[in-house]
N, C-alpha and C positions, 0 to 999 in steps of 0.2 A: 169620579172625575169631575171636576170644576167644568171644564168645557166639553160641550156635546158634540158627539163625532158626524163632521160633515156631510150632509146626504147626498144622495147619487146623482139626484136630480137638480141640485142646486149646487154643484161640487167648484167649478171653474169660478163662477158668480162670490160662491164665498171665498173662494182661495183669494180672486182678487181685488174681492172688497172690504176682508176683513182680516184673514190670514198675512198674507202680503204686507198691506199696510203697518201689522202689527210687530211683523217680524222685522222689519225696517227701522222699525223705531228703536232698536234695540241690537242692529247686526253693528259687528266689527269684522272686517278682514284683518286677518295677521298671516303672513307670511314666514314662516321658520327656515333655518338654513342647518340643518345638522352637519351636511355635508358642503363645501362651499361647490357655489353655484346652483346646487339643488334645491328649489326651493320649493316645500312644503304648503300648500293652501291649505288654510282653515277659516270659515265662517262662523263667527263665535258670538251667543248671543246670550243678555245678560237676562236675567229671571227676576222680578220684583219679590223682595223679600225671601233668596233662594234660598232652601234645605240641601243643597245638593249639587253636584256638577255632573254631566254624563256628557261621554267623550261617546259621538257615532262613529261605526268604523262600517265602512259602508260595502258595498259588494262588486262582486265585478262588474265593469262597462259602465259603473254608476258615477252620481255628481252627487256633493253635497244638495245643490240643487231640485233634486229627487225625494230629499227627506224634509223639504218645508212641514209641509203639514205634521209629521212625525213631531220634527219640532217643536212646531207650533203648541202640539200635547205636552212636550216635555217643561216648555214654558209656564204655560197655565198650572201644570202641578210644583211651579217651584222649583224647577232646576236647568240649573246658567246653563248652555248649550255647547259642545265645541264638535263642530262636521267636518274634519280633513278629509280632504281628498289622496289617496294614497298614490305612490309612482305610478306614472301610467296611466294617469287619469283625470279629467276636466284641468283645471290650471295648476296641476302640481307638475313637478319637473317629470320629463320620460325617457327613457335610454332606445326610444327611435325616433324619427322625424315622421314616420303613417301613425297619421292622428286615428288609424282605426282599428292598430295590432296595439294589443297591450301585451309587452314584455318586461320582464323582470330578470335580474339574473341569479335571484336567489331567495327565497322566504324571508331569511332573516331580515335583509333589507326592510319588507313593510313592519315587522316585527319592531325595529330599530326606531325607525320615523315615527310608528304608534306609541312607543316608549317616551320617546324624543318630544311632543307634543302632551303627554299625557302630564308628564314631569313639569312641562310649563302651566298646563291648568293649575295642577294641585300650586304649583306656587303664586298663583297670582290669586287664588281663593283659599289662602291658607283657612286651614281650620274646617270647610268644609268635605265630605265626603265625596270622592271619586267613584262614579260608576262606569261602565263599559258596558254600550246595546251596540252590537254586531251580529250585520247581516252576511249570508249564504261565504263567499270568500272574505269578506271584514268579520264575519263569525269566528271566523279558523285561524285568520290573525290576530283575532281577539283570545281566544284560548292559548294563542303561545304566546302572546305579549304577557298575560294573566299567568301563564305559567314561571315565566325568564325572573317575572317581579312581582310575585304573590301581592306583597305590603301595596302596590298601588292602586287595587281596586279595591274597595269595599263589596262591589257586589256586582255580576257580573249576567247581563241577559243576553242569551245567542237567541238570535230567530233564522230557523232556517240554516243553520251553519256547515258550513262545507268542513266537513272533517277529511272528508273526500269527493270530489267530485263525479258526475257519474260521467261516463263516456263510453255509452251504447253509441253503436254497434258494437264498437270494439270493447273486449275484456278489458279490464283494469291493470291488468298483468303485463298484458302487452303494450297498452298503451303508454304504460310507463317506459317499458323495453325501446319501444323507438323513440320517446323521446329524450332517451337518455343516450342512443344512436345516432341520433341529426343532433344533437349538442356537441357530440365525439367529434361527428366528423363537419363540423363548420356549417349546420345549419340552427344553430340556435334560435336566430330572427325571422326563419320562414316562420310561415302561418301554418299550423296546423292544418292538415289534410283533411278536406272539407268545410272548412271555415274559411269565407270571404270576407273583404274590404265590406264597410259600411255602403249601403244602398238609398235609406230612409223609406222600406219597403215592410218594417214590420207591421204582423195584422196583431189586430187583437187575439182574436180565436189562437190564434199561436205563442200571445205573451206569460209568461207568469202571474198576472194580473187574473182579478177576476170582476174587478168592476171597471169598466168601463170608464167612466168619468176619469176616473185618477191616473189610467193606462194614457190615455187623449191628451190629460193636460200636460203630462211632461211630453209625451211623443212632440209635440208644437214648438220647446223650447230644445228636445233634441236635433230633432229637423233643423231648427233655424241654427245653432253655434256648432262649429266644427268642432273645439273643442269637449261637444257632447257625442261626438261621431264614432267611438271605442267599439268594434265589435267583435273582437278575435282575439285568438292565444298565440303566442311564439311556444315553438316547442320548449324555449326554458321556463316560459309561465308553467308548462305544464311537467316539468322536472321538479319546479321548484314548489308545483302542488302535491306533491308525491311526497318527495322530501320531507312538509309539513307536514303531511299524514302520516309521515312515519314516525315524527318526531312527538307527535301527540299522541298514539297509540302504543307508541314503546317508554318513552320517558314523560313525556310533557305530562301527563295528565296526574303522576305521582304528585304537582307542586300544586295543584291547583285548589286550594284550600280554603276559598272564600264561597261564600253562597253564591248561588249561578243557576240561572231557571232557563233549560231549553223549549222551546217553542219550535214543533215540528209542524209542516205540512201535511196533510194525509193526501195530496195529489203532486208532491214535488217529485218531478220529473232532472231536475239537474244537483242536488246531491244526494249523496247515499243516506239512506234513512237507516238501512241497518247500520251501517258504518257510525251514523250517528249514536242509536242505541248501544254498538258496543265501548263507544267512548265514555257516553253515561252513567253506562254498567260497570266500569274501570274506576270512575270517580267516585261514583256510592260506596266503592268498597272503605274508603277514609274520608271524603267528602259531604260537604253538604249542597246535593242537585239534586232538583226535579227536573221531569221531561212532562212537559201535556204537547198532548196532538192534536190543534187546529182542525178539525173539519171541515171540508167544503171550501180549501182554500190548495192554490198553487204556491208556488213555491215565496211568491212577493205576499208574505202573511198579512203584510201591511195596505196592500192595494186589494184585499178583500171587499166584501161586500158590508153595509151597514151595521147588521146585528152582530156579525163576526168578529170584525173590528171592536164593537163596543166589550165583549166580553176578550177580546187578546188584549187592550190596553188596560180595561180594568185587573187584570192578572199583572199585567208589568207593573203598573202603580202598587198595586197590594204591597207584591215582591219587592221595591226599591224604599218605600215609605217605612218598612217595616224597621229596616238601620238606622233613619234620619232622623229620630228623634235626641240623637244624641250626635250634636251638631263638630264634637272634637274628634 
């Protein structure tokens, strides 16, 4: 890597004396309308000398926002940025007015919007390479968007990807069962049972993070905008997580034919890891994927600790540099 990966101790100080500044220099908002009224946020940022375009598709509760520094890496090695924000989430359009349920009323939808934007990259940087890095529920968007339309990715990195979500206590069985019940019978837009409105009460000890610095800096900028306040499922987010798992493990994963490196957690607590491996195991069989298993990290591979980090990035670069040399 060109640029060395932030340290734990100096994390806020550099984000906002050198990261910051740099991403700035270089951001564009664009707002997309696939649907009239609905309008799509993406922060899009250009690469000096780029090999490359990578479209983030980010995770649940998440903001562009959250992936600065991500960025920031994908910058220094060369390739132009685009971070949408998916329905439901910081400044994209949402189908409720509680800034802190995220609902959806159907997978396809973020499928469609990721398509929708993906298609405007590649056209405004003809010629170069399209990638797709998505995380834990922008993972699982990402492998059906990869799926619907094979030809638009050159290469594809899930970190952490929700092929299924885990939802301990309850079985997986049934928790699809009732929310495929409260969608019957008119409660689509309640909140999942046991999931509350936003607080600003998260601890670390309890985040998917595991450094500290990089958990603190965004918690500051969630706390402060409402628009970062997202903490909850409507039972049809979680119909229409079901849905995608079904559609990935029965059909989707036949189309997916481009190189694609999963990046697992060995301590992630909210998707299914086997569920992930048996997706894996589906794609090997005509595919070209690998799976490595991060150590020592939660479910946020990326808000790991120092050394971890340096060896999960240098894996993603390897992986993405490996096609770019051939710029058409």
């Amino acid at each position: 890597m060109r640029s060395h990966i932030l340290p734990e101790q100096e994390y806020k100080e550099k984000m906002n004396q050198t990261v910051v500044p740099y991403l700035l220099e270089r951001k564009k908002e664009i707002r997309y309308e696939r649907e009239k009224g609905n309008i799509i946020y993406c922060a899009c940022y250009a690469a000096d000398d780029a090999k490359g375009i990578v479209l983030i598709s980010h995770g649940f509760t998440e903001t562009a926002e959250k992936y600065l520094e991500s960025i920031y890496y994908f910058l220094q090695e060369g390739y132009h940025v685009y971070c949408m924000e998916h329905c439901g989430h910081g400044q994209s359009y949402r189908m409720t007015e509680d800034l802190s349920l995220i609902h959806v009323d159907r997978y396809e939808r973020y499928v469609d919007d990721l398509l929708f934007v993906a298609k405007a990259a590649k056209e405004k940087w003809r010629g170069l390479p399209l990638m797709l890095y998505g995380h834990s529920m922008g993972g699982g968007i990402g492998a059906a968007a990869a799926a619907k339309e094979p030809d638009y990715f050159s290469k594809v990195v899930l970190s952490s990807p929700m092929i299924r979500p885990v939802t301990k206590p309850v079985p997986w069985a049934m928790a699809k069962l009732i929310a495929q019940i409260c969608c019957t019978i008119g409660r689509e837009k309640n909140y999942i049972i046991g999931q509350k409105p936003y607080s600003g009460e998260e601890k670390f000890e309890e985040s998917s993070s595991v450094s500290r610095a990089r958990f603190e800096y965004y918690q500051e900028k969630r706390i402060a905008i409402p628009e970062f306040h997202m903490n909850a499922a409507s039972y049809s987010w979680l119909r229409s997580a079901g849905k995608m798992n079904g559609y990935l493990q029965r059909e989707g994963w036949r189309h997916l034919v481009m190189p694609i490196l999963v990046l697992q957690a060995d301590g992630d607590t909210l998707v299914s890891n086997r569920e992930m491996e048996r997706f894996v195991n589906k794609v090997s069989r005509h595919g070209n994927i690998r799976m490595v298993k991060i150590y020592h990290t939660k479910h946020e591979i990326f808000n790991a600790e120092e050394t971890t980090l340096k060896g999960y990035w240098e894996k993603i670069f390897a992986f993405l540099d490996a096609t770019c040399d051939d710029r058409g």
